[in-house]
Residue frames as qw, qx, qy, qz and C-alpha x, y, z in Angstrom:
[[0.726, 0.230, 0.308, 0.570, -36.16, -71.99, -34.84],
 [0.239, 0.842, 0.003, 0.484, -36.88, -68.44, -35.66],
 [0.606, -0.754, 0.253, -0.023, -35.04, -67.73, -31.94],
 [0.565, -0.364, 0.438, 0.597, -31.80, -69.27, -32.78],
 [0.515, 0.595, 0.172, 0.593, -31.83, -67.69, -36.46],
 [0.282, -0.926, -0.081, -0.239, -32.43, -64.08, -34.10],
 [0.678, -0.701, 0.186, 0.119, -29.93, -65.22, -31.67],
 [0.654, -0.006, 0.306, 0.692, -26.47, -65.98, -34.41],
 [0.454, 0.569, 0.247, 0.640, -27.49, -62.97, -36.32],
 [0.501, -0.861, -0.002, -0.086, -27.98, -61.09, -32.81],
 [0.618, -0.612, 0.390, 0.303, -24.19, -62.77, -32.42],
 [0.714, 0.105, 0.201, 0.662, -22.63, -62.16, -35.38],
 [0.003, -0.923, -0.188, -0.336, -24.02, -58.42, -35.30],
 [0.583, -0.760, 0.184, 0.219, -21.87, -58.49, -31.80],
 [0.854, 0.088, 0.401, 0.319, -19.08, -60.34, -33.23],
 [0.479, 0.565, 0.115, 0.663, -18.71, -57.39, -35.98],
 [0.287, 0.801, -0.220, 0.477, -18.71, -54.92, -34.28],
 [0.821, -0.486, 0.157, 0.255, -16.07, -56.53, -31.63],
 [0.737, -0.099, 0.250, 0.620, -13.99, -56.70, -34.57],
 [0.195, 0.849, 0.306, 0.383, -14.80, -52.95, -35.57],
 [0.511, -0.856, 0.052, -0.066, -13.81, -52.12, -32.36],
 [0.856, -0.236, 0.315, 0.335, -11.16, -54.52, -31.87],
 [0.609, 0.469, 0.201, 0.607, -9.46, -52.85, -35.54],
 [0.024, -0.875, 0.011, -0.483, -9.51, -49.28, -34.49],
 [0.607, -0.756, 0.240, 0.054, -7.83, -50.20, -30.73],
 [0.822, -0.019, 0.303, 0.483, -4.82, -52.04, -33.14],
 [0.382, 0.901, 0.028, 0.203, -4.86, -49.10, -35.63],
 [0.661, -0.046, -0.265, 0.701, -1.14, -48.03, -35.42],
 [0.036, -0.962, -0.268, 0.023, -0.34, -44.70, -33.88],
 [0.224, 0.959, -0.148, 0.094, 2.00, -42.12, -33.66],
 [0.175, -0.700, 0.684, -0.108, 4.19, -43.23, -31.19],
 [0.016, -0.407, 0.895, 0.183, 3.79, -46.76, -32.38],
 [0.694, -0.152, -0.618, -0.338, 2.10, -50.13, -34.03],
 [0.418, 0.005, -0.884, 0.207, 0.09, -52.00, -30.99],
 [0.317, -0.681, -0.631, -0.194, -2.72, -52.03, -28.81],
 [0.169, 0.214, -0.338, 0.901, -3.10, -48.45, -26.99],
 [0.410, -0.708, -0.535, -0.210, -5.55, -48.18, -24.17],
 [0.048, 0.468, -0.140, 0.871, -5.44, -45.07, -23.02],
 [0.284, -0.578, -0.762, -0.070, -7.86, -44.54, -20.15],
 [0.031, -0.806, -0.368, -0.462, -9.77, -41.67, -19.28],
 [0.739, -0.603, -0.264, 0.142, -8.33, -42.08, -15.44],
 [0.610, -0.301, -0.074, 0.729, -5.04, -41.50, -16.01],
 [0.180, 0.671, 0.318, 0.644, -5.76, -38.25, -18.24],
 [0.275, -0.787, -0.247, -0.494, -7.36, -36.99, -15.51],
 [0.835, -0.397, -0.042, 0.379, -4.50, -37.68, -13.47],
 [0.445, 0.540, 0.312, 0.643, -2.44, -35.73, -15.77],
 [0.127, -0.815, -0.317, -0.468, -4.94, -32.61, -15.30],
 [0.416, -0.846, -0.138, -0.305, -4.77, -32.89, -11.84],
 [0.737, -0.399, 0.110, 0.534, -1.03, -32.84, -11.05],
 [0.351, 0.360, 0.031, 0.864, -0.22, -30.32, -13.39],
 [0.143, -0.755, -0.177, -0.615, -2.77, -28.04, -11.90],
 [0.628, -0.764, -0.081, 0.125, -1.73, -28.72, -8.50],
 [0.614, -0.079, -0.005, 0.785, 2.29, -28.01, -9.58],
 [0.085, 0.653, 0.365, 0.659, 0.47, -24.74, -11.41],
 [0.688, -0.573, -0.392, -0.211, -0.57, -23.99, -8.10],
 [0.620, -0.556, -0.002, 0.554, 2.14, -24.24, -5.84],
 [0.536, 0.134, 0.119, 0.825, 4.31, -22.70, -8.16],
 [0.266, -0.699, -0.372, -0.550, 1.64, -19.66, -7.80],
 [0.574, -0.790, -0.200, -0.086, 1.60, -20.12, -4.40],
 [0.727, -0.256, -0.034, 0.636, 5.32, -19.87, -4.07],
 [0.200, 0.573, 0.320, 0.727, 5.13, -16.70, -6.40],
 [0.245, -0.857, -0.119, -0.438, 2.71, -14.72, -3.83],
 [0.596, -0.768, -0.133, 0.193, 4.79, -15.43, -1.02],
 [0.612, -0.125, 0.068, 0.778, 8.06, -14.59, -2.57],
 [0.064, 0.500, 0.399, 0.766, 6.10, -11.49, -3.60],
 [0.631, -0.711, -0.217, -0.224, 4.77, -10.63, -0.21],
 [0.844, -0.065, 0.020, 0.532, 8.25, -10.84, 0.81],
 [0.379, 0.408, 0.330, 0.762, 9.52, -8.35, -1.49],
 [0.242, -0.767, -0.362, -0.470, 6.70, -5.98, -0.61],
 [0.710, -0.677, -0.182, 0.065, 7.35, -6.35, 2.91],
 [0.653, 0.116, 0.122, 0.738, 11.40, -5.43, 2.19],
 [0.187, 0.595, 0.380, 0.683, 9.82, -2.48, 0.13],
 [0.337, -0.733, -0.354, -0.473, 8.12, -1.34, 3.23],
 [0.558, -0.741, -0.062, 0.368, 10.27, -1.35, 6.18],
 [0.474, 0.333, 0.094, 0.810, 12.80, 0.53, 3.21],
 [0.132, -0.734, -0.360, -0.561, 10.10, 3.36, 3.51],
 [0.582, -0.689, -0.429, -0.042, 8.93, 2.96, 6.87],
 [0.650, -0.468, -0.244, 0.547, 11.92, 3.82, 8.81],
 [0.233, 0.262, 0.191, 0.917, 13.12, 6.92, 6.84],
 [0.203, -0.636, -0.342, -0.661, 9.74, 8.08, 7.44],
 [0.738, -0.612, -0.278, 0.050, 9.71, 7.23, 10.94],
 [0.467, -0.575, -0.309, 0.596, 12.42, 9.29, 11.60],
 [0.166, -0.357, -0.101, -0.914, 11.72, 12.24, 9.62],
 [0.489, -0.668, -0.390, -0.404, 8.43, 12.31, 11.78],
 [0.721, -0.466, -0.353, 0.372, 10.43, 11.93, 14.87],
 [0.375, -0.122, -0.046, 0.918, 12.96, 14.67, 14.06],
 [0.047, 0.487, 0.156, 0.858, 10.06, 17.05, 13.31],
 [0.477, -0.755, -0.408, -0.191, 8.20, 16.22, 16.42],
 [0.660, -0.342, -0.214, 0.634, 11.50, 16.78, 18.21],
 [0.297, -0.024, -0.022, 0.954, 11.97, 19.85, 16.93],
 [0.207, -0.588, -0.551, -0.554, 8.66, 20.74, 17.00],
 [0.719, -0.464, -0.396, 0.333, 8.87, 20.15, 20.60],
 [0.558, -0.228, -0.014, 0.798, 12.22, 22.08, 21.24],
 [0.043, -0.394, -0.233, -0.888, 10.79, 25.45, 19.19],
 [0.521, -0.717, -0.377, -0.268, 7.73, 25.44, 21.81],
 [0.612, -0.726, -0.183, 0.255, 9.65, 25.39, 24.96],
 [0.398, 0.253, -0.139, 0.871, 12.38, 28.18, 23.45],
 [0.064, -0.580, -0.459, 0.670, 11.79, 31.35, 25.66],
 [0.275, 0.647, 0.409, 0.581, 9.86, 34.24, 23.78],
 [0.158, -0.187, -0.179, 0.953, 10.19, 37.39, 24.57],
 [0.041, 0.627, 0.764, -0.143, 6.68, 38.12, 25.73],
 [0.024, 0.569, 0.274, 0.775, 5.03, 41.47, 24.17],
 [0.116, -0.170, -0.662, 0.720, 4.18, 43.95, 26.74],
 [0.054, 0.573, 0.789, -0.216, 0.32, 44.01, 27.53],
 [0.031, 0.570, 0.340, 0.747, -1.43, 47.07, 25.35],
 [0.278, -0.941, -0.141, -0.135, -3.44, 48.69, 28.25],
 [0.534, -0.623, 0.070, 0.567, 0.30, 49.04, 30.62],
 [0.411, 0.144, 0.186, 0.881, 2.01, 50.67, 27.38],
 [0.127, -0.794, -0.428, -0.413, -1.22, 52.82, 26.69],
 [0.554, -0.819, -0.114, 0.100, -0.71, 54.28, 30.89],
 [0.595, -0.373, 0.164, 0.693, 3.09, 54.22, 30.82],
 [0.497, 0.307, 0.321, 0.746, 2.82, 56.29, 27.41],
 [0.327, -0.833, -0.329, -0.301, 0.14, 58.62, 28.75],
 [0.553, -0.760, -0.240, 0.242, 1.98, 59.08, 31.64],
 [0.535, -0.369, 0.163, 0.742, 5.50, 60.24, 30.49],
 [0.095, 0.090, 0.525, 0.841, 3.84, 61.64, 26.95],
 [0.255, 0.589, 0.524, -0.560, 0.51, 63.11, 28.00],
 [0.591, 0.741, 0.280, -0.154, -1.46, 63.29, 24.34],
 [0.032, 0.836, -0.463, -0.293, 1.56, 63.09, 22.67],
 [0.057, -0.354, 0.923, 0.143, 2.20, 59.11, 22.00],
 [0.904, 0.232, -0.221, -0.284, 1.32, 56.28, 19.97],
 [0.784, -0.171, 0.582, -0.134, 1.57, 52.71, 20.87],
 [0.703, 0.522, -0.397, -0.275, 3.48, 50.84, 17.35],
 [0.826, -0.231, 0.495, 0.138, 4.56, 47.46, 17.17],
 [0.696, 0.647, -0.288, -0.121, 7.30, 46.97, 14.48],
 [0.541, 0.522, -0.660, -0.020, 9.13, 44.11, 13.92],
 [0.688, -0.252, -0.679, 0.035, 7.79, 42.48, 16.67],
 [0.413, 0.083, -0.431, 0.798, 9.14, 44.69, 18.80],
 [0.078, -0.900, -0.429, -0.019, 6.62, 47.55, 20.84],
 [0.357, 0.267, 0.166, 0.880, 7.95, 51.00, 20.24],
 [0.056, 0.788, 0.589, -0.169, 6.23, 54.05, 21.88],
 [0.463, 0.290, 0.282, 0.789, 6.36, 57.06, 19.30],
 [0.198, -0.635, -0.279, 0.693, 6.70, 60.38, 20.53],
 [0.175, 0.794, 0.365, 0.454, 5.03, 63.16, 17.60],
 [0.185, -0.976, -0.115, 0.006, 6.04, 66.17, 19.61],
 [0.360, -0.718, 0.563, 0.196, 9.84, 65.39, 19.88],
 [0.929, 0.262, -0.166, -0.200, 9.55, 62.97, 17.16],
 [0.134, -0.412, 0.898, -0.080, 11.55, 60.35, 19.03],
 [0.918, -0.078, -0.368, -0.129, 10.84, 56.63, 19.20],
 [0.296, -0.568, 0.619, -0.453, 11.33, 54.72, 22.71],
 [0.115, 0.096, -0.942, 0.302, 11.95, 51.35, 23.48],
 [0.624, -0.559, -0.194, -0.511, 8.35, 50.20, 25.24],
 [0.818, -0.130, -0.431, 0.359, 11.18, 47.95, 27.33],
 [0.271, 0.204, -0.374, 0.863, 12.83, 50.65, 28.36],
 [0.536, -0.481, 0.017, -0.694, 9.45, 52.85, 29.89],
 [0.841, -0.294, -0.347, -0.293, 8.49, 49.69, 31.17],
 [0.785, -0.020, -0.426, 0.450, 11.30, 48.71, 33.19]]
């Protein structure tokens, strides 16, 4: 006997709270009066479809941004690429002008010696070689002796 007294008040213990339960799932809500069973599943559906749109939309971002960049950089690229060209070209083209080759210190030294015997100096001005005569103060060409 004491087993079935145990066992109805075991079931009416259930019973309440069925209908504890059973009141709070009726409870009306915002968006309206009637039984709302939500379930944890779809939430988390939800979650994981916004964060994948979140996502692409992100990933569409970096490539349209990678893009852009890539625009940015052949803008640059070519300017620079031919400024570098036009200075190697002319970098080039200044080497192989002709120069007009200084004539060799010891041959002025002999050629001046010879026509100006302890009389001349050896001057380079303006690029130019000059052999200066102190006894006649003249100044001679070194092109001219030399030839």
């Amino acid at each position: 006997m004491k087993i079935i007294v145990n066992g109805l008040i075991l079931a009416l213990v259930a019973l309440g709270i069925l209908v504890g339960v059973g009141t709070v799932i009726v409870t009306p809500t915002p968006t309206g009066y009637g039984v709302s069973v939500d379930s944890h599943w779809s939430d988390v559906r939800k979650v994981e479809e916004a964060q994948r749109t979140e996502r692409t939309r992100l990933e569409a971002e970096a490539r349209v941004a990678i893009v852009a960049e890539q625009e940015a950089t052949a803008r640059l690229l070519w300017p620079v690429l031919a400024i570098c060209a036009t200075v190697a070209i002319v970098g080039v083209a200044w080497s192989k002008r002709p120069h007009r080759p200084a004539p060799p210190q010891l041959l002025l030294t002999y050629v001046a010696n010879h026509y100006l015997p302890g009389q001349a100096a050896i001057e380079q001005v303006d690029g130019e070689w000059f052999v200066v005569d102190h006894g006649a103060q003249a100044i001679i060409k070194a092109d001219r002796l030399i030839e």
